[in-house]
C-alpha positions in Angstrom: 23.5 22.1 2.7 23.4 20.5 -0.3 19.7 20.5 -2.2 20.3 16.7 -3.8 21.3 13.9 -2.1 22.4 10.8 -3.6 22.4 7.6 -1.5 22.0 3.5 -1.6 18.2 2.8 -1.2 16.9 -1.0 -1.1 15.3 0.2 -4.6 18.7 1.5 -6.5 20.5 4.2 -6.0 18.7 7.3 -6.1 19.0 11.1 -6.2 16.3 13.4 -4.5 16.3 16.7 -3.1 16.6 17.5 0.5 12.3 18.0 0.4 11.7 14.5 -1.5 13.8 12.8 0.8 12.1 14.3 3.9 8.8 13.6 2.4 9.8 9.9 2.1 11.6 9.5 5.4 8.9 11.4 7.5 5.8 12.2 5.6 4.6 9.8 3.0 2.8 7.6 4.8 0.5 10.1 6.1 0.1 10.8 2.9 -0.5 7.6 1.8 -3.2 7.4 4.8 -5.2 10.5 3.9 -5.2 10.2 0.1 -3.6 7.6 -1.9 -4.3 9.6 -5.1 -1.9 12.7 -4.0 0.6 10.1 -2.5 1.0 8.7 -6.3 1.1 11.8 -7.4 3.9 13.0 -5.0 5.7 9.6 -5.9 5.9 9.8 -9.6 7.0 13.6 -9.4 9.5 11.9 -7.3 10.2 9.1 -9.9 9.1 6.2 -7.8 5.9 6.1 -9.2 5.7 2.8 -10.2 6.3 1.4 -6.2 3.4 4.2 -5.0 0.8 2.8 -8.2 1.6 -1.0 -7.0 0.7 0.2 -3.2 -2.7 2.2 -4.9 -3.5 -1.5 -6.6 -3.3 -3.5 -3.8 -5.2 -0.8 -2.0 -7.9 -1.3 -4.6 -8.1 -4.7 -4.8 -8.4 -5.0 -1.4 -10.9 -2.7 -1.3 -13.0 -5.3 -4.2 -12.5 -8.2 -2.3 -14.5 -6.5 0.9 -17.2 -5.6 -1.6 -17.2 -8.9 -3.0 -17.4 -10.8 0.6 -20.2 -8.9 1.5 -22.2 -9.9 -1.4 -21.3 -13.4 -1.1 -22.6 -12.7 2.1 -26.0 -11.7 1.2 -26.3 -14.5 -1.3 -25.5 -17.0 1.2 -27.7 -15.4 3.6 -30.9 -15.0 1.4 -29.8 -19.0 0.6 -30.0 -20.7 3.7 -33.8 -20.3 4.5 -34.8 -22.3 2.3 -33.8 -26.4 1.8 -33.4 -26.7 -2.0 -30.9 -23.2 -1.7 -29.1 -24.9 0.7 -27.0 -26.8 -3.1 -26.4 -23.1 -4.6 -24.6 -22.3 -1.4 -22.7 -25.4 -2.1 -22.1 -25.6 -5.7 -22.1 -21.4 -6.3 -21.3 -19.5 -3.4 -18.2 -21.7 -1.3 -16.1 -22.1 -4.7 -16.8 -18.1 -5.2 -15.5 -17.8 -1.5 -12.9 -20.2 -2.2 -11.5 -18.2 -4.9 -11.9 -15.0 -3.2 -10.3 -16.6 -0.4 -7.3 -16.8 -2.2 -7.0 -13.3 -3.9 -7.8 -11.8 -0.5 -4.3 -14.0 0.7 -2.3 -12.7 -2.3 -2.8 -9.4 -2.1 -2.3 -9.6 1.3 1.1 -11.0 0.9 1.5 -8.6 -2.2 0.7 -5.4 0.4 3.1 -6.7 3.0 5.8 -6.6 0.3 4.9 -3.1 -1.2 5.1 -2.3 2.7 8.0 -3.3 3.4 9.8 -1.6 0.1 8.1 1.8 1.1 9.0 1.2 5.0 12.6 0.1 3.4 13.1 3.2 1.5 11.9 5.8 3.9 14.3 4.2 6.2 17.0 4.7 3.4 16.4 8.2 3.2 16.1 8.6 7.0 19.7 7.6 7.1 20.9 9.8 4.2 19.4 12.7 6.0 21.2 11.9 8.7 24.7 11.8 7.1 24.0 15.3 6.2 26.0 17.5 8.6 24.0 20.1 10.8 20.8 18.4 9.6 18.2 18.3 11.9 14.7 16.4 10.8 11.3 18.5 11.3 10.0 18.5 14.9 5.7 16.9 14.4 3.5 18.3 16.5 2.5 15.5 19.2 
């Protein structure tokens, strides 16, 4: 069995050994799951780090804009007992939320992207491992 591969991938054409490309066709979004830290790392050993730092970014930012609604939260919450908050709410908070609104719907759309190149590329290497005669992929524990 040959230990590189080189196939047609959504993100170039790329050359991996027989272990990255299981990794990526099987394994790496476990990874990704458990700790996005080791999943970079694995990627940029790989040389697709820059796709698996995008995914970490939009994992963080995601991660902020939770924070962030549940302190606009609080501060609308702490507003709306009394009558005279009721214009900080207005004027402060809703264009805060506004805003926030919107990062939370790009990064969104962002993630789904990033997704889809990951989901794109493990697919890739599914099939390359496939092509390779006798091959057989690891049997997961159910």
């Amino acid at each position: 069995m040959p230990t590189k591969l080189e196939f047609e991938t959504p993100e170039g054409r790329l050359s991996l050994s027989i272990l990255d490309t299981q990794f990526m066709a099987y394994d790496a979004g476990e990874l990704a799951y458990r700790s996005t830290r080791d999943f970079v790392a694995r990627m940029q050993s790989m040389g697709l780090g820059e796709l698996a730092q995008a995914y970490a970014r939009l994992l963080a930012q995601n991660k902020v804009s939770v924070m962030e609604l549940h302190e606009a939260r609080e501060d609308a919450q702490a507003c709306l007992g009394e009558e005279a908050e009721r214009s900080v709410i207005a004027e402060g908070i809703m264009p805060r939320l506004e805003r926030l609104r919107e990062t939370i719907t790009q990064t969104q759309v962002d993630m789904r992207a990033n997704v889809e190149r990951l989901a794109a590329l493990s697919a890739a290497c599914d099939r390359a491992l496939r092509q390779v005669p006798g091959y057989r992929p690891p049997v997961r524990g159910v």
